[in-house]
C-alpha positions as CSV (number, residue, x, y, z in Angstrom):
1,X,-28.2,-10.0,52.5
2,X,-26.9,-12.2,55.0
3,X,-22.7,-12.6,55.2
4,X,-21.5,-15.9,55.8
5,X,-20.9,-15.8,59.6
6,X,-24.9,-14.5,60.4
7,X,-26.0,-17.8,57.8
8,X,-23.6,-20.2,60.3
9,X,-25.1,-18.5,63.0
10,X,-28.3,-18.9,62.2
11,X,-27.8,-22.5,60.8
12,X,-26.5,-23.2,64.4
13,X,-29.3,-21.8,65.9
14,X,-32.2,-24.4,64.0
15,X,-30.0,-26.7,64.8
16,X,-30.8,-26.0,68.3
17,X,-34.2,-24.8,67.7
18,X,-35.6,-27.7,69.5
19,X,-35.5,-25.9,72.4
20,X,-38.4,-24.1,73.7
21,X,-39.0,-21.4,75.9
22,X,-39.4,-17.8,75.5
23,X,-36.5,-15.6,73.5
24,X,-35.6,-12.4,73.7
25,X,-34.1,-11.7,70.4
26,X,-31.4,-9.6,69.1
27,X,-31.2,-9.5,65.3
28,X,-29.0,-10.1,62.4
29,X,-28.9,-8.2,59.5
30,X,-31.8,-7.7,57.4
31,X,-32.8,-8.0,53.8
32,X,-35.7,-6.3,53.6
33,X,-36.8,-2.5,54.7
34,X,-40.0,-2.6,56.3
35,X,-39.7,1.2,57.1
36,X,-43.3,2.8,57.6
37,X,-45.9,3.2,59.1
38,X,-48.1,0.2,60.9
39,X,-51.3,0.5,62.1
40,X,-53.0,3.0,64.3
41,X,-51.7,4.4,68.3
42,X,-54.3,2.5,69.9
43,X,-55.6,-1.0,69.9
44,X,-55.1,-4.5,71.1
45,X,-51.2,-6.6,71.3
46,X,-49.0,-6.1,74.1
47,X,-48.7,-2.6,73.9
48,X,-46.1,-0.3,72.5
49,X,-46.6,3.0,70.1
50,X,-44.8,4.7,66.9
51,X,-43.4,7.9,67.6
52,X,-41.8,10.8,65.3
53,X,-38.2,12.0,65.5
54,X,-37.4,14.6,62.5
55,X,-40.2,13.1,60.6
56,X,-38.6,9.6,61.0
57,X,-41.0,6.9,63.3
58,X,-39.4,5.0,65.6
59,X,-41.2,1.9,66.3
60,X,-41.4,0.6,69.7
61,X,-42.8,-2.4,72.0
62,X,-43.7,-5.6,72.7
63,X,-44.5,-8.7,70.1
64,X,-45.3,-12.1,71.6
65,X,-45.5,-15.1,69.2
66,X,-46.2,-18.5,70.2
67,X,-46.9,-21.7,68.4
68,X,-45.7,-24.4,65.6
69,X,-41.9,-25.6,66.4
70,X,-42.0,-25.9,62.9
71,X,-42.3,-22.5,62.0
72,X,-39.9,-21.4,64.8
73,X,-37.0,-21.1,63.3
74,X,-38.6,-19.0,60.3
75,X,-40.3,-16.4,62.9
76,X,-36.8,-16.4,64.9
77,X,-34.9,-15.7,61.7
78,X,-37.3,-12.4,60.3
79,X,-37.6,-11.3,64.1
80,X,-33.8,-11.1,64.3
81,X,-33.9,-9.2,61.2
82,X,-36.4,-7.0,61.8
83,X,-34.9,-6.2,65.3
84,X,-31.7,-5.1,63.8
85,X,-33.8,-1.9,62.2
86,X,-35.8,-1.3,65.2
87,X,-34.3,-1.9,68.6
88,X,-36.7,-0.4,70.8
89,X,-39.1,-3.5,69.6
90,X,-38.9,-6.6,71.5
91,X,-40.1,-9.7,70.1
92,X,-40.4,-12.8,72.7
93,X,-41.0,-16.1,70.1
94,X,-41.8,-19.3,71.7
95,X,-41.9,-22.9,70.3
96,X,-45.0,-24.4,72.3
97,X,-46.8,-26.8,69.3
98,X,-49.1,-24.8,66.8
99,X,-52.0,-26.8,69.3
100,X,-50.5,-25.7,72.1
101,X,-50.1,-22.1,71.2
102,X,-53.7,-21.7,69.9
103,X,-54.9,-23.0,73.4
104,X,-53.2,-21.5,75.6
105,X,-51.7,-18.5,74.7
106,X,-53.1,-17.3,71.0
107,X,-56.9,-17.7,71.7
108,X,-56.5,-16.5,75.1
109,X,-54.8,-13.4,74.4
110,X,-52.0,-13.6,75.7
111,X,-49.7,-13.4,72.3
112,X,-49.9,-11.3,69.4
113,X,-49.1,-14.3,66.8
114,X,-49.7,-17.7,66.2
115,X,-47.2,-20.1,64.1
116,X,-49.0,-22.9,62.8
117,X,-47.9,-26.1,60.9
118,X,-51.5,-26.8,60.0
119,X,-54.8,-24.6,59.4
120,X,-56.4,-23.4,62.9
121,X,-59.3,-26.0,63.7
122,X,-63.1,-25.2,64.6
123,X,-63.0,-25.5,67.7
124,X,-59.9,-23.2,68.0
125,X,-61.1,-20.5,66.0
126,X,-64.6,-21.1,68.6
127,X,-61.9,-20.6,71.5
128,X,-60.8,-17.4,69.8
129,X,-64.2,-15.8,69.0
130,X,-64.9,-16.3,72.7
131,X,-62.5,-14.5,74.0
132,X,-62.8,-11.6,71.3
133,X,-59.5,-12.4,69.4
134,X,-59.7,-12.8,65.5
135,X,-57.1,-14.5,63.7
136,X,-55.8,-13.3,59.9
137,X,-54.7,-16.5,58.3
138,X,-51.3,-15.8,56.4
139,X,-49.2,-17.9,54.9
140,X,-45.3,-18.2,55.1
141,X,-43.9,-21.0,53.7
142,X,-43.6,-24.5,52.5
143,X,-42.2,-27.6,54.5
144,X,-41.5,-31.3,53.4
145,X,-42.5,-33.3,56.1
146,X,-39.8,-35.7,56.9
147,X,-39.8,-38.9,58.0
148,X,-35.8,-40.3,59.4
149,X,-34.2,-43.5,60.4
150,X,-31.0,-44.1,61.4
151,X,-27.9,-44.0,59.0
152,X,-27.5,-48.1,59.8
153,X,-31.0,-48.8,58.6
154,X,-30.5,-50.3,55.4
155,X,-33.8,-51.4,54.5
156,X,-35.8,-48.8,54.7
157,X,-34.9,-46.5,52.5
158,X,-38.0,-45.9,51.0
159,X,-41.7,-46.5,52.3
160,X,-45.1,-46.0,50.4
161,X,-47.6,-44.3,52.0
162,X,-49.8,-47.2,53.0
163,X,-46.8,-49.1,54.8
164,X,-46.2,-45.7,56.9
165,X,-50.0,-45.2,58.0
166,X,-50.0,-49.6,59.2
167,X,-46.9,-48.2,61.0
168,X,-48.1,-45.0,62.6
169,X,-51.9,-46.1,63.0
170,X,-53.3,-47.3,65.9
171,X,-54.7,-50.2,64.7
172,X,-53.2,-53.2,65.2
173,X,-49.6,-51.3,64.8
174,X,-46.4,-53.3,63.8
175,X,-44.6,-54.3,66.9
176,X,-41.3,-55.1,64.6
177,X,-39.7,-54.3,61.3
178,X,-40.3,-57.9,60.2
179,X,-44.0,-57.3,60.9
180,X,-44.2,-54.7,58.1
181,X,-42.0,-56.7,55.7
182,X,-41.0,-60.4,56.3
183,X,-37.1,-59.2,54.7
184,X,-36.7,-56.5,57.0
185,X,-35.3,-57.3,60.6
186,X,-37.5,-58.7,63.2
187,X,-36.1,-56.0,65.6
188,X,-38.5,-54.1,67.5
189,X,-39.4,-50.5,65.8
190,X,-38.8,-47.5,68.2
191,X,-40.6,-44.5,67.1
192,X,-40.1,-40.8,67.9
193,X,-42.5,-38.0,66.7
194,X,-44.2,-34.6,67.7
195,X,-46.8,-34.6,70.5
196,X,-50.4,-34.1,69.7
197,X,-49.9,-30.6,70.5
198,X,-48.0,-30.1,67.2
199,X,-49.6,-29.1,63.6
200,X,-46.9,-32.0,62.5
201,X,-48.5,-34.3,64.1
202,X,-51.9,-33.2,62.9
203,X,-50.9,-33.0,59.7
204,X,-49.4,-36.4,59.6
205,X,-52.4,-37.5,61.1
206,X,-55.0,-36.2,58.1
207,X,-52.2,-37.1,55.6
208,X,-51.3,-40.5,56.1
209,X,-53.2,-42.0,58.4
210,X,-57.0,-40.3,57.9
211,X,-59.1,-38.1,59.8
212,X,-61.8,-40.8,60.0
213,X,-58.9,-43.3,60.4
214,X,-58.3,-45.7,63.5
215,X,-56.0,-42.8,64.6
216,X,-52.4,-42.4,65.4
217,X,-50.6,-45.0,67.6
218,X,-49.9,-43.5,71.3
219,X,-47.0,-46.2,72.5
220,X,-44.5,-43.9,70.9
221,X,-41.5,-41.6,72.2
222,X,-43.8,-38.3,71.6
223,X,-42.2,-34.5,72.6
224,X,-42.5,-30.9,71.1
225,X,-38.6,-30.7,70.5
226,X,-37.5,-31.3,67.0
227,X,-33.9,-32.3,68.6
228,X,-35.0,-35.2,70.7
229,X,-36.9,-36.9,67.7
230,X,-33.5,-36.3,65.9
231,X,-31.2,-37.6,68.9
232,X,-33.7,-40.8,69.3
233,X,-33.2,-42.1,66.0
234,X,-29.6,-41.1,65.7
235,X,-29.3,-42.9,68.7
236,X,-31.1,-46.2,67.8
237,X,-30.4,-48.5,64.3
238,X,-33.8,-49.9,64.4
239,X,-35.9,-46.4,65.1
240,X,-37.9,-44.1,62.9
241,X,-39.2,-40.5,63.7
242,X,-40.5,-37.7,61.4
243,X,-40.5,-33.8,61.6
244,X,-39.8,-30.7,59.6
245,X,-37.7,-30.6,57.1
246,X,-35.8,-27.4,58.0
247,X,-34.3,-29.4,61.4
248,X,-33.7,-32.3,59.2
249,X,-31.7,-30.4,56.6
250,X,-29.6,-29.1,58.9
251,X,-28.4,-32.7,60.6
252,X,-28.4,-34.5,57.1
253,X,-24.7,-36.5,58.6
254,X,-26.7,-37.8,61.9
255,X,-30.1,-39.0,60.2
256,X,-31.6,-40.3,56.7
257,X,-34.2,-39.1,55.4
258,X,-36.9,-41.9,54.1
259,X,-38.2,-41.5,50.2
260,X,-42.1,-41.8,49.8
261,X,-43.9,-43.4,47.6
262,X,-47.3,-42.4,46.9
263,X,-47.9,-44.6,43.9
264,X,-45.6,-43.2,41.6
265,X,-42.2,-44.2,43.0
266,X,-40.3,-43.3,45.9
267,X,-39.6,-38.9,46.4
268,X,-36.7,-37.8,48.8
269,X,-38.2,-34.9,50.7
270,X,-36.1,-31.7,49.3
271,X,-37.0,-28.0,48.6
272,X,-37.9,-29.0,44.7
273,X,-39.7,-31.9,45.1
274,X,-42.1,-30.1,47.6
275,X,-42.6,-26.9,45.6
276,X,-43.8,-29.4,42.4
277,X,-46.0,-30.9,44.1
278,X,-44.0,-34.6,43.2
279,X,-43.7,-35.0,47.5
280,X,-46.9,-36.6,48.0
281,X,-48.6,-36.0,50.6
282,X,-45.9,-34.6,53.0
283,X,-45.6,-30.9,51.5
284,X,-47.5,-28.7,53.2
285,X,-48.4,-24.8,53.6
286,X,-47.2,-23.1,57.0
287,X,-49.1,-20.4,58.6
288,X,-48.3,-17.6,60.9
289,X,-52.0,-15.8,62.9
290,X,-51.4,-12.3,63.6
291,X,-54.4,-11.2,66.0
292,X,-56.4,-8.7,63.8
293,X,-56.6,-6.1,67.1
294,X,-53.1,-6.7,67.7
295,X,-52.9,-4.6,64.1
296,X,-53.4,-1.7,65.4
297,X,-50.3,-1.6,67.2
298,X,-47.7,0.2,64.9
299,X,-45.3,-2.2,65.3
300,X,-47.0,-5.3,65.5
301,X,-48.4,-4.2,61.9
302,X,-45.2,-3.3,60.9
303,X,-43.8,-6.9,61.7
304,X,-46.2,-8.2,59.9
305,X,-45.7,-6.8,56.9
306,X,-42.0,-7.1,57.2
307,X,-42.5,-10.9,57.7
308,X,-44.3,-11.5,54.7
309,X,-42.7,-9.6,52.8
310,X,-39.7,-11.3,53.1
311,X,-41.5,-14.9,52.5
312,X,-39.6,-14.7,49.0
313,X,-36.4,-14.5,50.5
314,X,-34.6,-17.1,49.2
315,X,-31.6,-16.7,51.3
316,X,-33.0,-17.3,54.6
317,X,-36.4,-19.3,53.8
318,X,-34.5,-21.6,51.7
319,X,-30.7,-21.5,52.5
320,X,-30.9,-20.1,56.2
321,X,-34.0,-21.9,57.4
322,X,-34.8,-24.8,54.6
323,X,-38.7,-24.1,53.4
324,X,-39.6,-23.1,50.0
325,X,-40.4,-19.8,50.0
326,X,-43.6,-17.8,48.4
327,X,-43.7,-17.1,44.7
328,X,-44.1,-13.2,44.1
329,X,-47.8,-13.7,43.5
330,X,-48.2,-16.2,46.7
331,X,-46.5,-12.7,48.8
332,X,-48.6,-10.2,46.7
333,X,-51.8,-12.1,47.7
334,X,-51.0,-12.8,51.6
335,X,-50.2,-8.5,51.8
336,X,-53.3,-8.0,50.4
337,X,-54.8,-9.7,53.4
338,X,-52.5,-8.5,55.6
339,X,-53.3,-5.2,54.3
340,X,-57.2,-5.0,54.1
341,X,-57.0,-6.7,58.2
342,X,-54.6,-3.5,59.3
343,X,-57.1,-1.1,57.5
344,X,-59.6,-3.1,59.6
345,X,-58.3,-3.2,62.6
346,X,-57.3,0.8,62.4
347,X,-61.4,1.6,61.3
């Protein structure tokens, strides 16, 4: 189990997680024993073998993970763990948009994982099959979808679905507060949000606003880094943003977060709400993609494993990281996958 210094660390670290860039990670302690063997000597992944010592394996090599910023923080997290165990493994996790990481690194073959906010699209999994790389579709979490405004804003507390897709569409968007509701201020709204590299921002998309919708609204203050939607509407009373909940519940003092109301009454965003289904239609699965050939690398299968199993770890997907983890059945279901791929990738 974590101790309370390695939570504040970590805390600290999602707080910063809107940083990018590649990591080289040294781990924390772990909760979980992934132990074992992985997959077979040979096969695709950045390279890397088990050997024996007194009957022992030692794992060793290279993982490269790309993808959603929004499950960053929760591959960072396991791969610190898991590095604690196994030293000689190196695992390089970078925060690129789940889009963005499909594109250009994942489909490509340049990474061994992708972290996704949002199911991988047609056209990516076309992009994959091209270049010989098969994705196994596991997932890791689930997220509340959060949509902030600035601790001034005092009329906004709440907004039903409908009044966030006329202020996020493209269609004839609101220009002011006042243009949403004659009460509310007529201050112009400044808007922050993920890029349309990010699984958040597809996600949004297909939630609120409609796949066969006018679209989302491109005069907006759009990046992949979780902190600068945060800093823009701390920074601004009449601004609104939205992003993952784990960044948001670690800066509840600089932001509020909005309620939603699908028709029902409003729901805060919180672990409960999203794992009974009441935060409608902002909760939503996250994914991690190992590469099936990548497998056969003994320690990219034993990563694997070791990350799902420890998608029941309440302690760092909920307290450390701030996603609701898997039920035991949700786990024994995404190892069974996990599994039958290895076996697959090893035949």
């Amino acid at each position: 189990m974590t101790d309370h210094s390695e939570s504040a660390t970590r805390r600290a670290f999602v707080t910063a997680a809107g940083t990018a860039g590649v990591l080289g990670l040294a781990g924390c302690t772990s909760n979980t024993d992934s132990g074992g063997s992985g997959g077979g000597s040979n096969g695709g992944g950045s390279g890397g073998s088990g050997t024996t010592d007194s009957g022992s394996q030692q794992l060793s090599g290279t993982i490269d993970i790309a993808g959603s910023s929004t499950v960053f923080p929760l591959a960072t997290a396991f791969a610190e763990m898991f590095q604690k165990q196994h030293s000689k493994v190196n695992i390089n996790v970078q925060s690129t948009g789940s889009g963005g990481g499909f594109a250009n690194f994942f489909c490509p073959g340049e990474t061994d994982f992708n972290n996704a906010s949002r199911p991988i699209k047609e056209e990516e999994m076309q992009q994959c099959e091209k270049n010989g790389v098969e994705p196994v579709e596991l997932t890791v979490a689930t997220d509340a979808l959060t949509v902030i405004v600035n601790n001034d804003n005092d009329w906004a507390e709440s907004l039903t679905v409908e009044q966030l897709k006329e202020i996020w569409s493209a269609d004839s968007p609101p220009t002011t507060w006042a243009d949403v509701n004659s009460d509310w201020p007529d201050e112009e709204i400044e808007l922050f949000g993920p890029s349309d590299a990010s699984g958040t921002y597809d996600y949004f998309l297909e939630a609120v606003i409609g796949e066969d919708g006018p679209g989302h609204r491109q005069d907006y203050s759009a990046t992949e880094q979780d902190r600068t939607i945060m800093q823009g509407v701390q920074g601004s009373e009449y601004a609104m943003g939205y992003l993952g909940f784990a960044y948001y519940s670690q800066n509840t003092d600089a932001v509020k977060a909005v309620a939603i109301d699908n028709g029902d009454g409003p729901v805060e965003p919180s672990l409960e709400t999203a794992k009974s289904g009441e935060y409608t239609p902002l909760a939503r699965p996250l994914f991690t993609y190992p590469a099936k050939s990548s497998l056969a690398e003994d320690h990219v299968a034993a990563f694997a494993r070791y990350f799902v199993e420890n998608t029941t770890n309440r302690e760092v997907v909920a307290n450390d990281v701030g996603y609701v983890p898997l039920s035991e059945d949700e786990k024994a279901e995404q190892m069974e996958k996990l599994e039958a791929a290895i076996e697959e990738a090893n035949a």
